[in-house]
C-alpha positions in Angstrom: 36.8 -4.3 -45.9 33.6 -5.5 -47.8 32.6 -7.5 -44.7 33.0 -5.0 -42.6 31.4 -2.4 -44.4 28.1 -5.1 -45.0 28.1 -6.4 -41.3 28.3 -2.6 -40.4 25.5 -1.8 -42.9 23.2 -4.7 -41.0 24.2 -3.5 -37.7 22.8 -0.2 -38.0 19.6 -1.6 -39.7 18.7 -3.4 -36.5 19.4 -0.3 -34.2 17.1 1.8 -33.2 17.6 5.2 -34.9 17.6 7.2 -31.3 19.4 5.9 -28.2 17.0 3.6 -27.3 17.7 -0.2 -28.5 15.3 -2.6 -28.9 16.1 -4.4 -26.0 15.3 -1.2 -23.9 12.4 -1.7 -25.2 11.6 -4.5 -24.4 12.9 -4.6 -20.7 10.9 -1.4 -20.2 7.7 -2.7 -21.2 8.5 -6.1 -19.2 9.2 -3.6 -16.1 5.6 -2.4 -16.3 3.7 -5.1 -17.4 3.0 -3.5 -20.7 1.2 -6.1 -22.8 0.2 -4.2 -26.0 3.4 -3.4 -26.0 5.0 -6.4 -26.0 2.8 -8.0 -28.5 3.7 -5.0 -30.6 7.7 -5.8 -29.5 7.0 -9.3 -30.6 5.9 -8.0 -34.0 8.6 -5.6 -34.8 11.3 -8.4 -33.7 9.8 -11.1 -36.3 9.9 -8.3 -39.0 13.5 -7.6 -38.1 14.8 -11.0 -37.9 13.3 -11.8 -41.7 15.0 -8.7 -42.9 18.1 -10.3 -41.4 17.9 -13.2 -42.8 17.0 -11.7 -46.4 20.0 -9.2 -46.1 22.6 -12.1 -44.4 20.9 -14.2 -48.2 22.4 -11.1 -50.3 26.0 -10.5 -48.4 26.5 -14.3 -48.6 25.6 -14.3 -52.8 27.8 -11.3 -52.6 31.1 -12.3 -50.7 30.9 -16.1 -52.2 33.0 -18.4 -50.6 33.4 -16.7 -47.4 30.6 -17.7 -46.0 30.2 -14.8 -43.5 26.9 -14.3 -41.7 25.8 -12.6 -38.3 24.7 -15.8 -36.6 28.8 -16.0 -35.7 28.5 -13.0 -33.8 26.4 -11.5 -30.5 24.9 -8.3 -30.7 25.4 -5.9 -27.4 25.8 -2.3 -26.1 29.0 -1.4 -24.4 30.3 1.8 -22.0 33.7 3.2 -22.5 35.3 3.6 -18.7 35.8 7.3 -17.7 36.6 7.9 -14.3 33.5 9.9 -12.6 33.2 10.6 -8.7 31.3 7.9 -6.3 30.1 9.1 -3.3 28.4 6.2 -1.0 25.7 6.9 1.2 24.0 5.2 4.8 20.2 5.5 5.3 19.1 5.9 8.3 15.2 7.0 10.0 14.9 10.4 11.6 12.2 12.9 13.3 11.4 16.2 12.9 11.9 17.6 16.3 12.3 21.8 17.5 13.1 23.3 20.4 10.1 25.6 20.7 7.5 22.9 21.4 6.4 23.1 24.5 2.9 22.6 26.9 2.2 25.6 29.2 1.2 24.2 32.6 -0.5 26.6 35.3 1.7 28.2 38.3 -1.2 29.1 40.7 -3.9 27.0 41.7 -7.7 29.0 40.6 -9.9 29.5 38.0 -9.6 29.9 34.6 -10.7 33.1 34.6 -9.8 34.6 30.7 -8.3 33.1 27.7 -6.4 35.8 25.3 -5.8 33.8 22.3 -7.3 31.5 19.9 -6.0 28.6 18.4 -4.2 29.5 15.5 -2.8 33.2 16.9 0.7 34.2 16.2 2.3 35.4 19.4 4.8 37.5 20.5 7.3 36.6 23.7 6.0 37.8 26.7 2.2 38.4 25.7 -0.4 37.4 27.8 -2.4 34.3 27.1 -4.6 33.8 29.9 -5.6 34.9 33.2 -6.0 32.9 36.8 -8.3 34.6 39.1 -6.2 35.1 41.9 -8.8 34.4 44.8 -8.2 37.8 46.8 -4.5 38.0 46.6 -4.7 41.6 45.0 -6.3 43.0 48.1 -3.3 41.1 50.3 -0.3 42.6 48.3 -3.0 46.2 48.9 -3.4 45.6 52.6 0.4 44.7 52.7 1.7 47.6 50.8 0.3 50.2 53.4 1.2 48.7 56.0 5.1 48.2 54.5 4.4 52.1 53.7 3.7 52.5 57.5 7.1 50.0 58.1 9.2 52.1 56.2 8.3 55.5 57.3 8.7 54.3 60.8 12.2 53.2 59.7 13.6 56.1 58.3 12.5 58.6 61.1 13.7 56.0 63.7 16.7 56.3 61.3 17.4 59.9 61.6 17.2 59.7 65.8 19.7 57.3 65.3 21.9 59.3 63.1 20.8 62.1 65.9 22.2 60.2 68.6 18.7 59.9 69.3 16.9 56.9 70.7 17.7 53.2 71.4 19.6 50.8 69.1 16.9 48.3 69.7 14.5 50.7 68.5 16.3 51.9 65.5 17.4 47.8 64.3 13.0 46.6 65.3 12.4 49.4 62.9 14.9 48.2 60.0 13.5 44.8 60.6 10.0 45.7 60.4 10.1 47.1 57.0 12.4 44.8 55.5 10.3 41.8 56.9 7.2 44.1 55.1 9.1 44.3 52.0 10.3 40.7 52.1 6.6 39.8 51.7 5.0 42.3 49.5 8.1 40.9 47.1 6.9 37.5 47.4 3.6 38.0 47.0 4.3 39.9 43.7 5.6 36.9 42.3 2.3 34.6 43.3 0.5 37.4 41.2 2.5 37.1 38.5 2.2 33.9 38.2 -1.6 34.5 37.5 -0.9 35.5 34.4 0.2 32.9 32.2 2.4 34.9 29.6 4.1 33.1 26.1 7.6 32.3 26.9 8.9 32.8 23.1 7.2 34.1 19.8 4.9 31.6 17.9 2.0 30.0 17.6 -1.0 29.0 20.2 -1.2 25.3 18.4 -3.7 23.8 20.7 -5.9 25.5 23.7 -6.4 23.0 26.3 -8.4 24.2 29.0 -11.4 26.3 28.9 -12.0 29.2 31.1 -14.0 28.4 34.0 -12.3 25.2 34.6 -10.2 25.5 37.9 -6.2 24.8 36.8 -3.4 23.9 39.4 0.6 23.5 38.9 1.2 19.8 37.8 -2.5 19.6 36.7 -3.4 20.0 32.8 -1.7 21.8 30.9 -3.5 25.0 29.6 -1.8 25.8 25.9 0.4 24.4 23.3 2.7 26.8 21.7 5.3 26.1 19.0 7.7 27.7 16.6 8.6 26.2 13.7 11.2 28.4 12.2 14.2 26.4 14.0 13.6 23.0 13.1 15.5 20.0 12.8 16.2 16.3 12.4 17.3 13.9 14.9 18.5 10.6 14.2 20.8 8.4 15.9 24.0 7.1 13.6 25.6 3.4 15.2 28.9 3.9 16.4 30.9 2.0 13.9 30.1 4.8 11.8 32.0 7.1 13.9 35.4 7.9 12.3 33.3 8.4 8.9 31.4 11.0 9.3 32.1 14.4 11.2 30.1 18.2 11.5 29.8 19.3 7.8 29.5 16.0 6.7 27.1 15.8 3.7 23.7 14.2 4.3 20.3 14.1 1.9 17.1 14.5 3.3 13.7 12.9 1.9 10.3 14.0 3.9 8.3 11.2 1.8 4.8 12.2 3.9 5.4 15.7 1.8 7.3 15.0 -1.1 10.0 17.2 0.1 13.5 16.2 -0.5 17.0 18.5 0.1 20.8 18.4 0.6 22.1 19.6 3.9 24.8 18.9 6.1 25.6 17.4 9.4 25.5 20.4 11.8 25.6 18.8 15.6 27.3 15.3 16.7 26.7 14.3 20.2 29.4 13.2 22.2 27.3 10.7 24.3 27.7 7.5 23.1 23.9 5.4 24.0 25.3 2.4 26.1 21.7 0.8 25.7 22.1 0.7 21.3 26.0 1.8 21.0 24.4 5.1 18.5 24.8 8.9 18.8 22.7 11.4 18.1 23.5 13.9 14.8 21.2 17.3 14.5 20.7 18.5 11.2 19.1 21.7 10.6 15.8 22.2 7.9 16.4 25.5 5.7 13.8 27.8 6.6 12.0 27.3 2.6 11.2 24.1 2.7 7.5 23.9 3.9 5.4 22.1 5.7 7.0 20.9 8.0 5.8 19.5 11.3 7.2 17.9 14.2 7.6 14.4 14.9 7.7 13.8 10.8 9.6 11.3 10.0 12.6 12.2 8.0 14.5 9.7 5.9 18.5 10.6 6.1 20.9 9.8 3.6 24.5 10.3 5.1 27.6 10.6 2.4 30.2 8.3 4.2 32.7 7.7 1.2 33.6 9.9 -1.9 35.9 9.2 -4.6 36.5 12.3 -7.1 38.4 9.9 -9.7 36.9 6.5 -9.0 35.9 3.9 -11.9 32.5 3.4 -11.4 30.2 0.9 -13.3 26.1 -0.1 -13.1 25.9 -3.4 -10.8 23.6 -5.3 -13.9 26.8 -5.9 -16.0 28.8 -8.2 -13.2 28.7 -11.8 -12.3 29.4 -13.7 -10.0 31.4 -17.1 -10.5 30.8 -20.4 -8.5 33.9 -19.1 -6.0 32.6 -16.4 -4.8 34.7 -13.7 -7.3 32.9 -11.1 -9.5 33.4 -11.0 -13.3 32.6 -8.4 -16.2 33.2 -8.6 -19.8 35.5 -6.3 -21.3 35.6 -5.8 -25.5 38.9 -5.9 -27.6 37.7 -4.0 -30.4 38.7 -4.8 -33.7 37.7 -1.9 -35.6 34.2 0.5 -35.1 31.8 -2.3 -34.6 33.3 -5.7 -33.9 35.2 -7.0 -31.5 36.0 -10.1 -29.4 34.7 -10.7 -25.6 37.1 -11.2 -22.7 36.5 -12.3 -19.4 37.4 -9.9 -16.9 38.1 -10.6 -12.8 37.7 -7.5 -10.9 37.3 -6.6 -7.3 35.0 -4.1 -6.3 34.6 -1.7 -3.4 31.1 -0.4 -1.9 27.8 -0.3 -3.7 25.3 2.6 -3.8 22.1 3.0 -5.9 22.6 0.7 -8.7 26.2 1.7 -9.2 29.6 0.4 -8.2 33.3 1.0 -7.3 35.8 -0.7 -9.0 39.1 -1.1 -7.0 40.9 -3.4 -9.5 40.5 -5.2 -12.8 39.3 -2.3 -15.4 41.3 1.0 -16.0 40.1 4.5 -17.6 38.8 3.8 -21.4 38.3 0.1 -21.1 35.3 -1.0 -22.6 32.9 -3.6 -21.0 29.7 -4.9 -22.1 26.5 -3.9 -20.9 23.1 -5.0 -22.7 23.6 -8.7 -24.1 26.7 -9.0 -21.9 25.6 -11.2 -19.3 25.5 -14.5 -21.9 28.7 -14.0 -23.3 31.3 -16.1 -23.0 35.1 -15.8 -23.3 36.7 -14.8 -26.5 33.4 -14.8 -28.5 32.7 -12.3 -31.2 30.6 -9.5 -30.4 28.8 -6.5 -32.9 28.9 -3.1 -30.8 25.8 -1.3 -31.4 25.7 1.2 -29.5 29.1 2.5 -27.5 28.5 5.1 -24.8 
């Protein structure tokens, strides 16, 4: 009991008194290239290691012939196992794309004659935006509709003599045909005028103004606005088929916009059922919620899809497994011999899939075994080990 009480005395003398240990320390200040640090790390180590070797002087004058010191042991850090959920995820490259971004392209051939809107403008569906001059085609829908006017009054008498028992058939079907000729092609003209004015086709925003009045537009010339919306947007990205029986609508997914440090959690909201024959993918949709900002099309979108989760899965950090000459993985778990000591075993396992750092363990380690972690990677089987820290 007096050498364990004197080994656990020195223990906690070389620990740091938060969480941190000293070799966190000194792997965080390697990590970023700290060198005041380190020469500080270097200073506090030397310290440490002569009030080792005074202390180890005093428990062996103390304990006599039993010879104990720490030299016969390995200091490390170890992790009791609990089970925890692991949920694996694919990443994938994706665009911000919406349905409501379109170029408006002139119907009529003419001039440019007024522009509505200025860039920027919020519009409504249906609103004008511009104006064609219609080179004289008001005064032929005009000239048309008296004469129509003229068709149909003729037509309806001639109708009535007919009723009347009056009159010719010929007469009475020239005079039907007349007017609905006349009306035929005051209809159609209509239309050409309409398509004079260009009008928005949904609510948004004039993005871009192309063309400037004056200039003389024609259908499949240049186009004359750009209009979007950006309240439905979405990401596309294309998933390769192999992930296909993984993944479904609902399907988890995490989404980092890196160009706007905007990241969020959303799920998988359209598949396509057209497999690409050119890259064997499909498209998935995913929908942005409407308070993330900033947005633009054609950003690209990182995407994180969750294709495996395990709600009670033993899960350890990737640093604390080896890899023997074979091929096969190894950890070390601890036999604990009382608080602080213990003896090192060497521990096959075989793992499952990797994600961020952290891994599945299919077989080898159970719930509340307790593997090594910091100082663990030197060990070697059945050597005696001091626990300083056990999470």
């Amino acid at each position: 009991m007096k050498q364990i009480l004197t080994l656990t005395f020195i223990t906690l003398l070389l620990v740091s008194c938060g969480s941190e240990t000293l070799e966190d320390k000194v792997d965080a200040a390697i990590d970023s290239d700290d060198t005041q640090s380190l020469k500080a790390l270097k200073t506090e180590i030397k310290t440490q290691q002569k009030t080792l070797q005074d202390l180890n002087a005093k428990v062996q004058e103390a304990l006599g012939d039993e010879k104990v010191t720490l030299s016969n042991y390995t200091l490390i850090t170890a992790k009791k196992i609990q089970k925890d959920t692991f949920q694996h995820f694919f990443n994938l490259q994706g665009s911000v794309q919406t349905d409501k971004n379109i170029l408006i392209y002139p119907e009529y051939s003419g001039e440019l004659q007024k522009i509505y809107v200025k860039e920027g403008d919020k519009v409504e569906k249906g609103q004008l935006l511009a104006k064609i001059d219609d080179g004289g085609l008001s005064d032929q829908i005009q000239e048309l509709k008296t004469r129509t006017q003229l068709a149909r009054t003729t037509f309806e008498r001639q109708k009535r003599l007919w009723n009347d028992s009056i009159g010719s058939e010929i007469q009475y079907l020239e005079a039907k045909t007349n007017y609905e000729s006349s009306q035929s092609a005051l209809n159609s003209l209509y239309k050409q005028l309409a398509k004079t004015s260009i009008k928005a086709p949904f609510s948004g925003t004039v993005d871009n103004i192309i063309t400037d009045e004056g200039q003389i537009v024609a259908p499949g010339g240049m186009a004359i606005f750009r209009l979007v919306n950006l309240s439905e947007m979405y990401i596309e990205t294309e998933v390769p088929e192999n992930y296909l029986e993984d993944i479904q609508v609902g399907t988890p997914v995490e989404i980092r916009l890196r160009a706007i440090n905007k990241s969020f959690k959303a799920k998988i909201d359209q598949m396509a059922n057209f497999i690409n024959p050119d890259n064997r993918k499909f498209m998935v949709k995913i929908y942005i919620p409407e308070n993330i900002k900033n947005v633009k099309p054609n950003l690209i979108a990182n995407v994180l899809i969750n294709d495996y989760s395990n709600p009670q899965a033993i899960v350890v950090s990737e640093n604390i497994l080896q890899e023997t000459a074979d091929g096969s993985q190894v950890t070390f778990t601890i036999n604990m011999q009382n608080d602080s000591i213990g003896k090192a075993v060497r521990t096959p396992i075989k793992t499952g899939k990797h994600y961020n750092g952290q891994v599945e363990i299919l077989e080898g380690l159970k719930e509340k075994d307790i593997v090594a972690k910091e100082g663990g990677r030197n060990l070697r089987d059945q050597e005696d080990v001091i626990v300083t820290t056990l999470e």
